[in-house]
N, C-alpha and C positions, 0 to 999 in steps of 0.2 A: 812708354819708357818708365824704366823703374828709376829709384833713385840710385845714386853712385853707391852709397854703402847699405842696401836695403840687401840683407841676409834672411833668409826662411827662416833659418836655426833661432833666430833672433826671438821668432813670435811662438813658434812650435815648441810645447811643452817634452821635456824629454821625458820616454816611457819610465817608472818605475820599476826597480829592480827586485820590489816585495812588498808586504802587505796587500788589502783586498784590491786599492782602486789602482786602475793601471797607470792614469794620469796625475791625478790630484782628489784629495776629499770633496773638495766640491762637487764632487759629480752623486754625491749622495743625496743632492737636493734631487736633481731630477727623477734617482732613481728611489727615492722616497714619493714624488710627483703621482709617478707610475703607479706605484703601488695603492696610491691614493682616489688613482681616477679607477681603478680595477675595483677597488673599494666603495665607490660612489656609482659604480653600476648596479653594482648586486644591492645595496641598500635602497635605489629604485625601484627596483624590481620584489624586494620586500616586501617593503612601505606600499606599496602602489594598492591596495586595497582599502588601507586605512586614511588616505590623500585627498583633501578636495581635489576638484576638478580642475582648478584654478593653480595649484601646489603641483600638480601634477603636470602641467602643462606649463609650467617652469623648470621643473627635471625636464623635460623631454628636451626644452630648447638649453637648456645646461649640459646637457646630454650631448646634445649636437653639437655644441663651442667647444666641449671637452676632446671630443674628435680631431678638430684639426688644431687645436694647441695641444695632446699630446704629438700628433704625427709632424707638426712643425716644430715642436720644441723636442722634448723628452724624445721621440723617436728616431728625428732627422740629427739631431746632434750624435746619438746613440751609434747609428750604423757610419758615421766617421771617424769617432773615436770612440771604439767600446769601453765602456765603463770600467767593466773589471779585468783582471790580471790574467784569470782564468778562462779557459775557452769555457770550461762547462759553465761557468756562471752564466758567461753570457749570450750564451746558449738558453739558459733558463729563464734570463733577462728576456732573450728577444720573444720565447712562448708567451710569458707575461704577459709582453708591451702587442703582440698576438690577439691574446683573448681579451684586451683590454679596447684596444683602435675596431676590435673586428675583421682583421685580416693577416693575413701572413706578414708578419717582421721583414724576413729573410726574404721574400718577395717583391716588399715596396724598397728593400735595400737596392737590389737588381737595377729594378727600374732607375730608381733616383740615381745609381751610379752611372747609367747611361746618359741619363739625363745631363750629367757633369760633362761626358764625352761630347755632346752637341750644345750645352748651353745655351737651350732655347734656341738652336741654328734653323736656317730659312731651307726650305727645301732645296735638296741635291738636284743634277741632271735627272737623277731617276725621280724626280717628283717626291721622294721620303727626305724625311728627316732622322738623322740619327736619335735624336732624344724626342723618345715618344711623348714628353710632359710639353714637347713645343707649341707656345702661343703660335707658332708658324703652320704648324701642323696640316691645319684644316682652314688657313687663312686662304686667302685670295692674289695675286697681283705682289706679291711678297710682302704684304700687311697681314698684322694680325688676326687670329679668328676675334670674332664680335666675343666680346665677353661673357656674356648670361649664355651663349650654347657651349661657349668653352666648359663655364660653371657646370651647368647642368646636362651636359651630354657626357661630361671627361668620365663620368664613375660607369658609362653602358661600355667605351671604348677598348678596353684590354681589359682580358681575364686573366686569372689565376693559371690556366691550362697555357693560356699563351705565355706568359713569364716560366712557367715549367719547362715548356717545349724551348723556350729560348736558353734558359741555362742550362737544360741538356746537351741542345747545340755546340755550346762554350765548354762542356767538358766537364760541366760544374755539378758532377752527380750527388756530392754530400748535401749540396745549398736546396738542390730541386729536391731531394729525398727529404729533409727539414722542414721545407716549407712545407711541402702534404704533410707533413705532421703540425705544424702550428695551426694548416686548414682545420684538419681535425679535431684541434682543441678546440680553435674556436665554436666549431659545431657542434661538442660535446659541451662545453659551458651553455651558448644557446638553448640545447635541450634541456639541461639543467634549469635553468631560467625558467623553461617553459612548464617544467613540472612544478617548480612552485608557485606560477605566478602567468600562465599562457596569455590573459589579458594584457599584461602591460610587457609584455616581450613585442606582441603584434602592434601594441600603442609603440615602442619606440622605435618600431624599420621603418616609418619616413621619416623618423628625427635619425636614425643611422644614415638616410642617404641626404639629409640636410647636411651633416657633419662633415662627409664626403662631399659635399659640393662646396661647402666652405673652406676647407681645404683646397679646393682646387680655384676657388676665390683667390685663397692668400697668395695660390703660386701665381696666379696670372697676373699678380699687380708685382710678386718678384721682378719681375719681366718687363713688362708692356713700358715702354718708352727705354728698355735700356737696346745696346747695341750689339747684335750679335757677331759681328765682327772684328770688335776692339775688346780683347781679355777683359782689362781693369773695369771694363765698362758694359760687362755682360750682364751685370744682376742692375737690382734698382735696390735702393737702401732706403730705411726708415730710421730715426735715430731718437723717436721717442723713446722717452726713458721709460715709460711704466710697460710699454709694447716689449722695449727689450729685457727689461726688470721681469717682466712675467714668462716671458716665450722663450726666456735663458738666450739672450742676442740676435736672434730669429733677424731682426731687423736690419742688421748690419751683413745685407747680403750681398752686395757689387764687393764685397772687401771676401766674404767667403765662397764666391766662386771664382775669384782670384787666386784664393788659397787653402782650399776648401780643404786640405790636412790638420789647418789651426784650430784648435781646440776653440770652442765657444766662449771660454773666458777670456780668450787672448784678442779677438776680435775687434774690440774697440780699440787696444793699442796700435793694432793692425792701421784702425782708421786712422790715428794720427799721424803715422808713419806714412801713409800716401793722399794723406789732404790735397797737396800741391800737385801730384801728377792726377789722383781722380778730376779736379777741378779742370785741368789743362784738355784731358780726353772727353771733358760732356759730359760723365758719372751722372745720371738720374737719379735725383731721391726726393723725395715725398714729406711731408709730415705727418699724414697721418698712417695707423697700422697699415701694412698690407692688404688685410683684409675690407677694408677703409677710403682702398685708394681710388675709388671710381671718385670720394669727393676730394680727392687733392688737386688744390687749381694748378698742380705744376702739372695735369694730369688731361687737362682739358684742352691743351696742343698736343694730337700725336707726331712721333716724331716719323716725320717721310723715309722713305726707303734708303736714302743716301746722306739724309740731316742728320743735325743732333739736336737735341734739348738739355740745354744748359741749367742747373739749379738755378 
């Protein structure tokens, strides 16, 4: 139940009627973030010859966190509320934020908005689940999958062709035609890379598929004790401050798949406006980051098939 006078409009930034950002300037932080982590690739990849061994194998694992903090932070904020006013911006925004993550924008946007559709949901009569990113997925007995094969199998499980083939399906032939174009950048910058530098390209694809697994770390402690059949009580939340301070509110996630149109700085007000009903429905949250959460002791009772886990 929501509250008696809890209104969307309330927390939802209204669109801009001019200038660059379509929401608000703040969104220059991230999209400066971006440009920065694009920037701290190619200067790996530079550097990498004149690098101890030791320096180097710092970038790689800096390389791999920078992965799933942009696609949790800068990216996933990005395809809910595009930054800019302009399609083509952000159009150029999402090749960018592309050749920076290593994969198609407009691809992981797909996904993750279906993912909104099923919210982690438990498999249907037909054995599927609507959102392919479900901890339920490849679970058992309607519990979740074991964590470390969720981590490190999620990045072999859906391609790029199959997100293609699916938004064709929907109709969506600008999105699926884009995305083969962002594939391509990214495979054009790779080469790139590799002509100055083919050593430390091949040095960091298992730090790219670290980063990717890391990511798929953060989503599965999203999840793992929240409930997939109570709305408010879908996501799991963090409410460190330097977790949300860094990942641009990343942490405040049972409140954005609640309301997953709220702009990311509105989020925390979001929280104080349903303190009293998250509490009343079970709401899960953790202290430590998402990515984090295997040590949260609020984390070490899972919640049964028809329980809850109370903060």
């Amino acid at each position: 139940m929501t509250p008696p006078d809890f209104r969307l409009s309330d927390f939802r930034l209204p669109r801009r009627s001019k200038g660059l950002m379509a929401w608000t300037s703040w969104d220059l932080i991230p999209v400066a973030a971006a440009a920065a982590h694009l920037t701290f690739v190619v200067w790996i990849v530079v550097g990498s010859a004149n690098r101890p061994w030791w320096g180097q194998l710092l970038c790689g694992f800096g390389y791999a966190l920078a992965i799933s903090w942009n696609v949790n932070g800068v990216s996933h904020n990005f395809l809910h509320t595009p930054y800019f006013r302009s399609k083509a911006l952000n159009r150029a925004f999402s090749l960018l934020e592309s050749v920076a993550i290593g994969f198609s924008q407009t691809f992981y946007t797909w996904v993750h908005l279906r993912h909104h559709e099923g919210n982690s949901d438990r498999p249907g009569p037909d054995g599927q689940t609507r959102d392919w990113l479900s901890i339920y997925r490849y679970g058992k007995d309607g519990r979740p999958e074991n964590v470390w094969s969720y981590v490190f199998l999620g990045f072999f499980r859906d391609s790029g062709g199959s997100v293609y083939r699916a938004l064709k399906a929907r109709g969506r032939e600008d999105d699926a035609r884009w995305g083969r174009i962002e594939l391509f950048a990214v495979a054009t910058f790779a080469v790139g890379m590799a002509v100055i530098d083919w050593r430390a390209v091949l040095f960091l694809l298992p730090f790219y598929y670290l980063g990717e697994s890391l990511s798929q770390l953060n989503g599965y402690y999203e999840h793992f004790n929240g409930d997939p059949d109570t709305p408010i009580a879908w996501g799991v939340s963090s409410y460190d401050p330097i977790y949300n301070l860094t990942w641009f509110n990343n942490g405040h996630h049972a409140e954005h798949h609640y309301r997953p149109a709220v702009h990311w700085t509105r989020l925390p007000a979001l929280r104080r406006a349903l303190v009293e009903q998250q509490a009343a429905h079970g709401v899960h949250v953790i202290g430590p980051a998402h990515a984090l959460g295997f040590l949260a002791r609020a984390n070490r009772r899972p919640r049964g098939v028809e329980g809850a886990v109370r903060r």
